[in-house]
N, C-alpha and C positions, 0 to 999 in steps of 0.2 A: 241555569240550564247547563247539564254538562256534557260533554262529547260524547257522543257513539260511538264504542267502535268497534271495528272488529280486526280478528286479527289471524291472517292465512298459515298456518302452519301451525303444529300443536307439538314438535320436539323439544331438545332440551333447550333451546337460547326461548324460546316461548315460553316453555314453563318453569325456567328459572329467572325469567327477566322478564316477558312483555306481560306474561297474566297478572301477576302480582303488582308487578308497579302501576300498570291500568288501575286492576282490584284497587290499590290503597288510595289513589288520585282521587281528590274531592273534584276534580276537573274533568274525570274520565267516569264512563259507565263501558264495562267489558262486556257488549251486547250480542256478541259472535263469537264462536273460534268454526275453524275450518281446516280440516284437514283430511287428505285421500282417505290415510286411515279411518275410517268412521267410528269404529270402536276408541278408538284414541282421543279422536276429537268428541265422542260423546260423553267420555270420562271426564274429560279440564272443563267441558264445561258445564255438569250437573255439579264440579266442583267450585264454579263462578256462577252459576246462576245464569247463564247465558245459553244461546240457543248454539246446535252444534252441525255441522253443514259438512259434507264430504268431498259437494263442489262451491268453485270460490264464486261463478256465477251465479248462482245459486242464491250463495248467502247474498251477494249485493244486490240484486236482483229483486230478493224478498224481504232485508232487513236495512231499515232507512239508517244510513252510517253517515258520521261525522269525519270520518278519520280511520282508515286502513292500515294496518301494521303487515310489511310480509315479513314471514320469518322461517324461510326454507331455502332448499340449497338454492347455492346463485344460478344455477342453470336454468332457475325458475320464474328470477325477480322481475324480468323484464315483461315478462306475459303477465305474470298476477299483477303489476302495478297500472299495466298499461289496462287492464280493464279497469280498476279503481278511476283510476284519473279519465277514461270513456265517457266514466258516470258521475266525473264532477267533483268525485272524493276525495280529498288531501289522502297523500299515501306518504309512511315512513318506509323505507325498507333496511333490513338487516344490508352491512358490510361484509363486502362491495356490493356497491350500485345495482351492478348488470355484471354478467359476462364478460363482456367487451364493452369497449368505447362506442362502436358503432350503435350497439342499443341502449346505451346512456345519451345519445346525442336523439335517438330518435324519442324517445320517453320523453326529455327536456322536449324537445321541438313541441311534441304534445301536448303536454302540461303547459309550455307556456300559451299556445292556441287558444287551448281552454283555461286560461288562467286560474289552474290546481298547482297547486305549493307541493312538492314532491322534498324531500329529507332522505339522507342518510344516518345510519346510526353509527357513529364515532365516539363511542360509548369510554373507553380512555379518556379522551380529555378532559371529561368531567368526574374524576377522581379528584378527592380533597386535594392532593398532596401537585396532581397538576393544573386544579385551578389557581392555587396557591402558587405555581410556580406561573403560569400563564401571568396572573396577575399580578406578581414582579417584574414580570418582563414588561409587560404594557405600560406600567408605571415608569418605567424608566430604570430601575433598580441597576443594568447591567451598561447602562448606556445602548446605541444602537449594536444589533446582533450582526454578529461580522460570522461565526458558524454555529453549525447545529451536528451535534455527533450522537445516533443514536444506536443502541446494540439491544438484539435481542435474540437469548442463546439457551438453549436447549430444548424444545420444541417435541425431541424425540424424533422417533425414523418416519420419515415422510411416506411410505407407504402405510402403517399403521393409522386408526383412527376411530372413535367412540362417535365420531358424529353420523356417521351411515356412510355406505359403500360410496357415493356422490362425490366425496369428497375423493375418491381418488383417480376420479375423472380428470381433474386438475392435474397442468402439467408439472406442477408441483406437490401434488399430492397434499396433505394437513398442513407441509410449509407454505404452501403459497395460501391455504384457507386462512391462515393467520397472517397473511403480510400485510393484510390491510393497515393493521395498528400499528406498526413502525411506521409505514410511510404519511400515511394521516398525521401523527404525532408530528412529524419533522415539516411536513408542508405547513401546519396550525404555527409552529415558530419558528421556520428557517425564511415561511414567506415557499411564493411557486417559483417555480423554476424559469430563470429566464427564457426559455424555448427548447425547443426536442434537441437540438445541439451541444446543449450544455448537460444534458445528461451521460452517465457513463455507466455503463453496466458489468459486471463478472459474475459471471455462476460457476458452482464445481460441484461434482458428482465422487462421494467417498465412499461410494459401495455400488451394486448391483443390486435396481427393484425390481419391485414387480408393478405389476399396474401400468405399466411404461411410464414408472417418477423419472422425467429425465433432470432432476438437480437436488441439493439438500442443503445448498448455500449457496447466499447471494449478496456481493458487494456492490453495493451503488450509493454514486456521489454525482452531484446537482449546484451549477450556479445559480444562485436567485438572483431573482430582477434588481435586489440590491447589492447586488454581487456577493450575498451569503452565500458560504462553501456547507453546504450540508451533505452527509453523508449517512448512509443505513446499513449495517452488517446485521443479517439475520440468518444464524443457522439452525439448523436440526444436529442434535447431538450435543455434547460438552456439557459444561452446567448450566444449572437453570439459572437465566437472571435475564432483565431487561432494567438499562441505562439510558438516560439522557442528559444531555449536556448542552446549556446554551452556550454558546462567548459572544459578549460585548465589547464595548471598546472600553469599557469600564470596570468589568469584572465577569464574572460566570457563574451561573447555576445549575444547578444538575439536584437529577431526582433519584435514588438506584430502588425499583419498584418492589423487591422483595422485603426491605425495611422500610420502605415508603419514608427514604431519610433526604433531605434536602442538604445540601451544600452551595455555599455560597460563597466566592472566593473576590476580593477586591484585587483591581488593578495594583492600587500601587501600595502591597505588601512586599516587603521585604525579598529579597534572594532566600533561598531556603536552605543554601550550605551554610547562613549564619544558626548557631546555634541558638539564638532566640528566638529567629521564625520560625525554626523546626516545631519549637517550642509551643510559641503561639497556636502553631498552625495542629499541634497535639490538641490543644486546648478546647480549640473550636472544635474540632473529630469529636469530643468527646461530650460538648455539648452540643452538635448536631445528632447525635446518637440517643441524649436524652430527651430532648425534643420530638426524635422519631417515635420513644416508647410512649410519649404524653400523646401523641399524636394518636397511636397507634392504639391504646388503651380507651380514647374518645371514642375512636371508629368502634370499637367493639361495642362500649357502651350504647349508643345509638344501635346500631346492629340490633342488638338485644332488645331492647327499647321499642323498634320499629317492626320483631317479630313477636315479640311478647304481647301488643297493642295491635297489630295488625294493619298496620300504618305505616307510612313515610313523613317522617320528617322535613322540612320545607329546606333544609339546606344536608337533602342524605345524603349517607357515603357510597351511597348506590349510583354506580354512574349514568345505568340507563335511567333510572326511576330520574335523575336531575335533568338528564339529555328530554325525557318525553314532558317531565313535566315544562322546561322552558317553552318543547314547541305548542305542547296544547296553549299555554299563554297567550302563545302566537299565533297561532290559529283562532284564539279567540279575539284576538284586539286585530286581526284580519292584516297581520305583519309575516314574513316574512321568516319560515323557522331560524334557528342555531345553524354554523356552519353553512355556508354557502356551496352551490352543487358545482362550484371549480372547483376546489378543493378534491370533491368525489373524480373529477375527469381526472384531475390529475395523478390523483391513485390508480385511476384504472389504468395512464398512458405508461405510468411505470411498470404497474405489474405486465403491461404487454409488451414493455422493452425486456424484460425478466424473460418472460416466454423466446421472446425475438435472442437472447443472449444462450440462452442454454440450448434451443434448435442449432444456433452457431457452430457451439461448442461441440454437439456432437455431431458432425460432419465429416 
């Protein structure tokens, strides 16, 4: 028997991510879409085969669902989930959570009442290249993580945006629509932060919006409860790229996501003004860089593979397709999805320290 489900919103993170990876799931059946639009949502789903609803009570209401996906602006998530889980339904919702922490706390209290399994989608972490690094680290490979440094840079102008006007509600405007994935990434391996104290925050404003974006860059750094020093730089503008870097107390790893190339450095290599670990350390560059293309050439081939067939492969390079298909697992063996909903608070406490630093700023 496979899961029902359906799924609130019919724009582009739905129809480039939730229909399809449902569609391909031997675990899922896409039994719904929903969306204000009606003409929109009657389109995704004469193109699934599933029934198409304008309102999300509606669809729950009249179609027996396994499993809820929302996937509209966040000013939304907290009402479309909070019906789902009313009615008993496992809901995933697109990142972030909620809005605010205040309705991520009432959602949980909820769900847990009614013991419904609620999910966030942290669809990052389930790329090859960082479970690959996730699972060196777990292993031991770095020894214990002493920091986490991640950057993610060019974003474009924070009042611009292809995902609808909503997004520049946000007092960040499409920068802060995307800050969720930096800080996710760094709380998944830096560990949470030891308490609201140990955080720091800076934001800076490099031009005049519109929409009232009051920032377009944001420094933040966090002690974890094991006294990991993690830090986040994410701005709009400069070049495109996103980095991460573990340190252990044995060596470090790092991912850089535009060549999807891993680097792995050991503690006890040499000083590098001697001329042979320059050397060395060219050597390794250069077969890190050949391994990125072997890497990078799989991904394709699967890619290909998975649209050519109209499937997903059981270990894809798709990261939501790997994130949905672990929870439907879990949902089926009546456990507990991927990533736990700390994780989610914690992202929301920061992006409202974010808020809270750039109101500061301009005073």
């Amino acid at each position: 028997m496979t899961l029902r489900t359906g799924v609130v919103g019919a724009g582009i993170v739905a129809g480039n991510n939730h229909f399809p990876a449902l569609a391909r799931n031997p675990r899922t059946t896409l039994a719904a879409i929903c969306d204000t639009d009606s003409e929109r949502a009657a389109e995704a789903a004469a193109e699934y085969g599933a029934r198409a609803y304008a309102d999300a009570e509606s669809m729950l209401d009249e179609v027996p669902l396994d499993w809820v996906h929302v996937a509209t602006p966040v000013q939304t998530h907290f009402d479309l989930a909070r019906l789902a889980v009313e009615r008993g339904v496992p809901v995933t919702v697109q990142k972030p959570a909620t809005a605010t922490r205040a309705e991520l706390e009432e959602l949980v209290d909820l769900a847990g009442a009614r013991d419904v399994p609620v999910s966030v989608v942290h669809n990052w972490l389930y790329y090859p290249v960082m479970r690959e690094v996730r699972r060196r680290v777990a292993v031991g490979e770095i020894g214990p993580v002493r920091a986490v440094r991640t950057t993610v840079t060019g974003e474009g102008r924070p009042d611009e945006t292809y995902r609808g006007s909503w997004v520049l509600d946000l007092p960040g405007g499409s920068l802060e629509e995307g800050m969720a994935h930096p800080l996710y990434l760094t709380l998944a391996l830096g560990g949470l932060p030891r308490d609201e104290s140990a955080v720091d925050v800076l934001t800076r404003s490099t031009d005049e919006y519109d929409h009232g974006v009051e920032y377009d860059g944001v420094q933040l750094q966090y002690v974890g409860r094991n006294d990991e020093l993690c830090s986040i730089t994410f701005l709009a503008g400069s070049s495109r790229g996103t980095s991460v870097r573990v340190f252990g107390a044995d060596g470090s790893i790092a991912v850089d996501f535009p060549s999807m190339t891993i680097d792995a450095r050991n503690a006890e290599a040499g000083p590098y003004h001697f001329w042979n670990e320059r050397f060395r350390r060219n050597v390794e560059c250069a077969r890190d860089a050949v391994e990125a293309g072997a890497r990078n050439l799989r991904k394709y081939a699967r890619e290909r593979v998975e649209d050519d067939l109209g499937v997903h492969l059981a270990e894809s390079p798709d990261g939501h397709y790997y994130l949905f298909d672990r929870t439907a697992r879990a949902l089926e063996a009546g456990e507990a999805p991927p990533r736990g909903i700390e994780e989610s608070r914690w992202a929301l406490a920061l992006v409202e320290r974010v808020r809270e630093a750039a109101t500061e700023r301009e005073r």
